[in-house]
N, C-alpha and C positions, 0 to 999 in steps of 0.2 A: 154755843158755848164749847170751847174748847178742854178736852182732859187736860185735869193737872198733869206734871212727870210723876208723881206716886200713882195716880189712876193707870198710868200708861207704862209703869215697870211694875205694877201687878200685875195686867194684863199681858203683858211678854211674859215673865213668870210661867202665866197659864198656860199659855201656849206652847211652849216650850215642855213641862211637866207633860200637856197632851201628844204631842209630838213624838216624848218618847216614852210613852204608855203603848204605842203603834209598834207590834210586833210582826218579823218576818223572818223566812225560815230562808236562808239560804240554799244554793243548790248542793253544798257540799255537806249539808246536812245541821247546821248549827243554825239557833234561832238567837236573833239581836233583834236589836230598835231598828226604826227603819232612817234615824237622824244618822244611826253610827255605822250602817251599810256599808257607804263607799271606805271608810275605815278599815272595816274590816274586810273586804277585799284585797287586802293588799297586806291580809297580813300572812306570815309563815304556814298558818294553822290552815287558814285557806287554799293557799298555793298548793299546797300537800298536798291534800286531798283531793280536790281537782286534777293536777297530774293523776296522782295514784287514782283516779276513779277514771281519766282518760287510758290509760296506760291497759286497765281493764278491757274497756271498750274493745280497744285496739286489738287486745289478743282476742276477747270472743268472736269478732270478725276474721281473724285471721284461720281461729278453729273452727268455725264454720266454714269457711269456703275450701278449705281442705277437705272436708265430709261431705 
């Protein structure tokens, strides 16, 4: 027996609802869904702060290896 379409766009429904219930923190410090990830990689707020948190990096190496 095959699901109806209403049995089977409930069930999309849920899975989807579960999907992004699944939380993840990204590396530049903000938490999303993990549906809307590759989204938000790509947005301003991301880019920012990754430069800006590379850019860091950058110099504490550089002030280390001077000392």
């Amino acid at each position: 027996m095959e699901p109806s379409s209403e049995q089977y766009k409930e069930y999309a429904k849920y899975l989807s609802q579960k999907r992004r219930e699944e939380k993840v923190e990204c590396e530049c410090g903000r938490t999303t869904n993990k549906v809307d990830l590759p989204r938000h990689l790509r947005t301003p707020y991301h880019i920012k702060r990754i430069n800006n948190n590379n850019e860091v990096l950058v110099l504490k190496r550089l002030f280390e290896a001077e000392f």
